[in-house]
C-alpha positions in Angstrom: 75.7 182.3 58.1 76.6 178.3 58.9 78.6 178.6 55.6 80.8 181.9 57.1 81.3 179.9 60.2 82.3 176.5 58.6 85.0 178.8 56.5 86.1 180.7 59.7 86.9 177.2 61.1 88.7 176.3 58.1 91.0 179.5 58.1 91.4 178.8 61.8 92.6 175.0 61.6 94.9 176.1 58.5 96.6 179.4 60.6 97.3 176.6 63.4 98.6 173.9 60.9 100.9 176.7 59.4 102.1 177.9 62.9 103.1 174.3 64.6 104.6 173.7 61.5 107.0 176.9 62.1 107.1 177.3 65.0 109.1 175.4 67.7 112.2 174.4 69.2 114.4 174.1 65.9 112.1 176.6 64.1 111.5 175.6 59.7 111.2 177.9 56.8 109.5 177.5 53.9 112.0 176.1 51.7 112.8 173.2 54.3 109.1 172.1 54.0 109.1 173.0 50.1 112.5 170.8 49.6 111.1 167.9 51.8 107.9 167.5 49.8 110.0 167.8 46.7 112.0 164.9 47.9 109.3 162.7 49.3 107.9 162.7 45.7 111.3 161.5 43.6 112.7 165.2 43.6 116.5 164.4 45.0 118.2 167.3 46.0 121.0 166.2 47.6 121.6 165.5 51.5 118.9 166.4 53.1 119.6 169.9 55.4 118.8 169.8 58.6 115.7 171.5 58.4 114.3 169.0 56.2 115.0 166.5 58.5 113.3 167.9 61.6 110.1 168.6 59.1 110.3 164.9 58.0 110.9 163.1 61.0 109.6 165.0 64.1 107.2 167.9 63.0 105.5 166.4 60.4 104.2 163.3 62.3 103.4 165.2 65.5 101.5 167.9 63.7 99.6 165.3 62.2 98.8 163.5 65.2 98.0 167.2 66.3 95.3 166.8 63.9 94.4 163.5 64.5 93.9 163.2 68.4 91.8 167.1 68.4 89.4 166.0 65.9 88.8 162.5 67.5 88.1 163.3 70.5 86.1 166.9 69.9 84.3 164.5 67.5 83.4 161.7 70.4 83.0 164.3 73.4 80.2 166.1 70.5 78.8 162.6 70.1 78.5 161.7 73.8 77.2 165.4 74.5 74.4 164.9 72.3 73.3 161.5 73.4 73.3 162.3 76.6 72.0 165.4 76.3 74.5 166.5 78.5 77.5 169.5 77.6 79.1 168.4 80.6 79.9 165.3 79.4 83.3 164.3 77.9 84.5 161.3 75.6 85.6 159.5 78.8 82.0 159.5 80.5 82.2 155.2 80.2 85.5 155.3 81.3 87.9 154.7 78.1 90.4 157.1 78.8 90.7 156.0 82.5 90.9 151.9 80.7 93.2 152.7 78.0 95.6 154.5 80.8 95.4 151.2 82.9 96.8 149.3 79.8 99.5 151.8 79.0 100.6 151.2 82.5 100.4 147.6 82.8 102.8 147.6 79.6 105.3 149.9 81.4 105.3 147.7 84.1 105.9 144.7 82.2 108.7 146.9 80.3 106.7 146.0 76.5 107.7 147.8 73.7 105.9 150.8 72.6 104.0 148.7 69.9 103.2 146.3 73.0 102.0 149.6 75.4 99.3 151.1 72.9 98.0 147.8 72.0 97.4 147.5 75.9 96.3 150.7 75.8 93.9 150.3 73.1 92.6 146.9 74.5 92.3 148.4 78.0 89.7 151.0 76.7 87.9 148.7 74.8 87.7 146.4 77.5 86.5 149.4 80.1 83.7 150.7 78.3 82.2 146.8 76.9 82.2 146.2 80.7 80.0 149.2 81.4 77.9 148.4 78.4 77.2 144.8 80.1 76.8 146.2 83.2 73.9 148.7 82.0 72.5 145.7 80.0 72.2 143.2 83.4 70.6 146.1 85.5 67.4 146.2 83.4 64.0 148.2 84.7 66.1 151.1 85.6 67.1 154.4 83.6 69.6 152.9 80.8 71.2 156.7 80.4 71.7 157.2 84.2 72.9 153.2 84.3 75.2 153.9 81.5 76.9 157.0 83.7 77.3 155.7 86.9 78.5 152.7 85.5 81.7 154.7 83.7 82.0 156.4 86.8 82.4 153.2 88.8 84.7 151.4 86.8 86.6 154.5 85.6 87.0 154.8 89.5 88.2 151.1 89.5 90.7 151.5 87.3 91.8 154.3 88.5 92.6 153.2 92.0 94.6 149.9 89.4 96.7 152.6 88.2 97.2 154.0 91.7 98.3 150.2 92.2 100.9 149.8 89.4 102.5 152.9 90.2 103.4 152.0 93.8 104.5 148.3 92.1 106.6 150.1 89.5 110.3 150.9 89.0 110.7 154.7 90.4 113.8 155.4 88.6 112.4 153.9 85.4 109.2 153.5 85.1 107.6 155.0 86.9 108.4 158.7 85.3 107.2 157.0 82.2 104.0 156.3 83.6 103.7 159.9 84.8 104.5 161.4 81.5 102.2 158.9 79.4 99.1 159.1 81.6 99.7 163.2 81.2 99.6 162.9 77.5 102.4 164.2 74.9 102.5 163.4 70.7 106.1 164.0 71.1 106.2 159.9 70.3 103.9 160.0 67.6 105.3 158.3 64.3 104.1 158.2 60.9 103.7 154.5 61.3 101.5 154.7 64.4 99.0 157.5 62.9 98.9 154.6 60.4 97.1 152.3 62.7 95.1 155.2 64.7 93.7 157.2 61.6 91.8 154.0 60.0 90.3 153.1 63.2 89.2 156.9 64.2 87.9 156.5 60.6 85.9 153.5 60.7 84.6 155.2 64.4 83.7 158.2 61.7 81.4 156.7 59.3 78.6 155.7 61.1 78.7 158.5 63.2 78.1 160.7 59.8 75.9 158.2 58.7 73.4 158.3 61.4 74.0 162.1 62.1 70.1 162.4 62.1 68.9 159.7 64.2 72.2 160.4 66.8 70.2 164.1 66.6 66.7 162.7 67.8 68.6 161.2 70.7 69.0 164.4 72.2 65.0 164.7 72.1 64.6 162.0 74.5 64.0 158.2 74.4 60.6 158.3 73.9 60.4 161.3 71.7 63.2 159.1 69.3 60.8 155.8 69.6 58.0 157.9 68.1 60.2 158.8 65.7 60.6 155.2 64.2 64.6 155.2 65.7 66.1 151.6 67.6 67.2 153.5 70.4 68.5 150.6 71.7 70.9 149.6 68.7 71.4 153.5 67.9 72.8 154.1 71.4 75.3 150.5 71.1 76.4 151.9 67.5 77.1 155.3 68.9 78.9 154.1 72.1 81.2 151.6 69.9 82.1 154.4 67.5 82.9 157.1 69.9 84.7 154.2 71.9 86.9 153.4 68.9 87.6 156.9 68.0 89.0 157.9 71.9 90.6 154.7 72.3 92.7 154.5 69.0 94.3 158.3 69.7 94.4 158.2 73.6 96.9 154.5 73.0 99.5 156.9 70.9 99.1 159.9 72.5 98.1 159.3 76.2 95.4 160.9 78.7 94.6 164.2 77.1 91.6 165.4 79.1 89.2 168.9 78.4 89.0 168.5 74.5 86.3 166.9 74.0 84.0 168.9 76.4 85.4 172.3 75.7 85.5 172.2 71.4 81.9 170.8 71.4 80.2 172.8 73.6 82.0 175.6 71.6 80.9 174.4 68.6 77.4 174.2 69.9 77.5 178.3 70.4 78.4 178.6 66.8 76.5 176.9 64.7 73.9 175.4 67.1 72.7 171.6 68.7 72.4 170.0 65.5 74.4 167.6 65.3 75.1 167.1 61.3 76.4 170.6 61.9 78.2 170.3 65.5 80.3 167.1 64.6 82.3 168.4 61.6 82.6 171.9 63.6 83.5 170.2 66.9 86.2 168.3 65.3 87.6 171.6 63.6 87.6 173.1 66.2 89.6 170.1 68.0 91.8 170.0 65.7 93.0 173.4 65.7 92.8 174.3 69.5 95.2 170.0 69.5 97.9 172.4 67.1 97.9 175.5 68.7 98.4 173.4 72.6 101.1 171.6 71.0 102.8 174.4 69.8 102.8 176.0 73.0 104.2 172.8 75.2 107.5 172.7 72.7 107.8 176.4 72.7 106.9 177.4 76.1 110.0 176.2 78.0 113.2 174.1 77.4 111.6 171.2 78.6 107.9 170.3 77.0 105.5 170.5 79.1 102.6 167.6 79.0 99.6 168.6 77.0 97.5 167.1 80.2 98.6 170.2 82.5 98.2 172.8 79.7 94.4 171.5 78.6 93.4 171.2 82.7 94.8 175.1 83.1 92.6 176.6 80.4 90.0 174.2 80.7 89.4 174.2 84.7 88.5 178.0 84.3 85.8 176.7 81.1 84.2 173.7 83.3 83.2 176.5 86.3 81.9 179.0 83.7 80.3 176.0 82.2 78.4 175.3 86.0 77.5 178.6 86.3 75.5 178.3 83.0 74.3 174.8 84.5 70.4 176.2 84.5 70.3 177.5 81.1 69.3 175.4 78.4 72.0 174.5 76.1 69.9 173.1 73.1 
């Protein structure tokens, strides 16, 4: 049964991969992404049409940033779900998203180049979630889950009302549109070289996440239960953190603030193939994956102008969050 549903996720991902690569404002055949492969392995053809182009230099990348960005953050939002034993939580619970957005903003402001704005951005949510981390670690003798929480909540509030800040201080001609559309997410910017940088670090994030898939699992038991159970909660809950951290931070500095992912594709995946999470995390970040292609698809198709993937993951996942609310006294392990 887990098997059928692992291969129904597969089909899934690889009927959205073949549909945002067709499908679009210039739309591609099969012989423009045929001839392109061709010629990215020695096969000269010729000039390149235009098709081949548009495949090489603008779908490609942004279908596999597509890929990237759903996967990472289905695959955090999964792992912060589980440790907090929570499926209303999201990958910016500690505040990274709300962090990495403060950077992009500040390098906006200061007119950086784009390398310059998702190296603030990156830093930014780094930055946010380490200082929640040391504030749970100074406030000891009180619930570290609960500290952890309201910690995100504060700071992500902080930073928040700093972005609030820069915007009135920016350029509204200039910059401050950009701000707008960056903190509303898009992968229309993605390049090849950026998913470069991203995909190690969402990698390194990965491995000890699949690693300690068992012991992340007894977290959702309970602290104690996971002490009797011979697992460092302490250093199992810093590992997790820093992993999920790195994983949201590296896609949310090239892509932006995409919200909804990661608490809609894991708590998905947790009606498929159930709470464990050596199961959940590779399903959760299929799932991502897939539902990041088919969004994207729809904001370049669905108007002349492309709408940000922010608005179109709020609309269907709004709707999700209440239905999730209403199921708030049912037990979801």
């Amino acid at each position: 049964m887990r098997r059928g549903v692992f291969l129904l996720l597969l089909v899934l991902l690889v009927a959205a991969l073949a549909l945002a690569l067709a499908v679009g404002p210039y739309p591609l055949r099969l012989a423009d992404v045929i001839d392109t492969l061709v010629r990215a392995f020695g096969g000269e053809r010729g000039a390149p049409t235009a098709g081949e182009i548009v495949f090489g230099r603008v779908r490609l990348p942004r279908v596999a940033a597509g890929l990237l960005v759903g996967a990472a953050l289905s695959g955090a939002g999964a792992t912060y779900q589980t440790m907090f034993r929570n499926p209303l939580v999201s990958p910016d619970i500690l505040g990274v998203a709300t962090g990495a957005g403060l950077g992009a903003v500040a390098g906006i402001l200061l007119s950086l180049p784009v390398v310059g704005i998702q190296a603030l951005a990156f830093a930014g949510g780094l930055a946010t979630v380490v200082l929640v981390y040391l504030i749970a670690a100074a406030l000891r003798g009180h619930d570290r889950t609960l500290v952890l929480v309201l910690g995100g909540v504060v700071v992500g509030a902080l930073a928040g009302a700093c972005i609030s800040l820069v915007k009135i201080m920016a350029d509204p001609y200039d910059q401050l549109p950009a701000i707008t559309f960056w903190l509303l997410g898009s992968l229309a910017g993605v390049k090849l070289g950026d998913l470069a940088v991203a995909a190690p670090l969402v990698l390194a994030g990965l491995v000890p996440l699949a690693l300690y898939r068992w012991r992340i699992g007894v977290l959702s038991l309970g602290d104690d239960e996971a002490r009797a159970l011979g697992v460092d909660v302490r250093r199992l809950r810093g590992i997790v953190i820093a992993a999920a951290t790195l994983m949201t931070a590296s896609v949310v500095a090239i892509a932006g603030v995409i919200g909804w992912i990661g608490l809609m594709m894991p708590h998905i995946a947790r009606m498929l193939v159930g709470p464990n999470f050596a199961r959940l995390l590779p399903a959760s970040m299929l799932l991502g994956a897939a539902f990041m292609l088919a969004v994207d698809t729809v904001a370049r198709s669905l108007a002349r102008v492309e709408t940000p993937l922010g608005i179109l993951t709020a609309v269907l996942g709004a709707p999700f969050f209440l239905w999730l609310l209403a199921r708030g006294r049912q037990s979801w392990g």
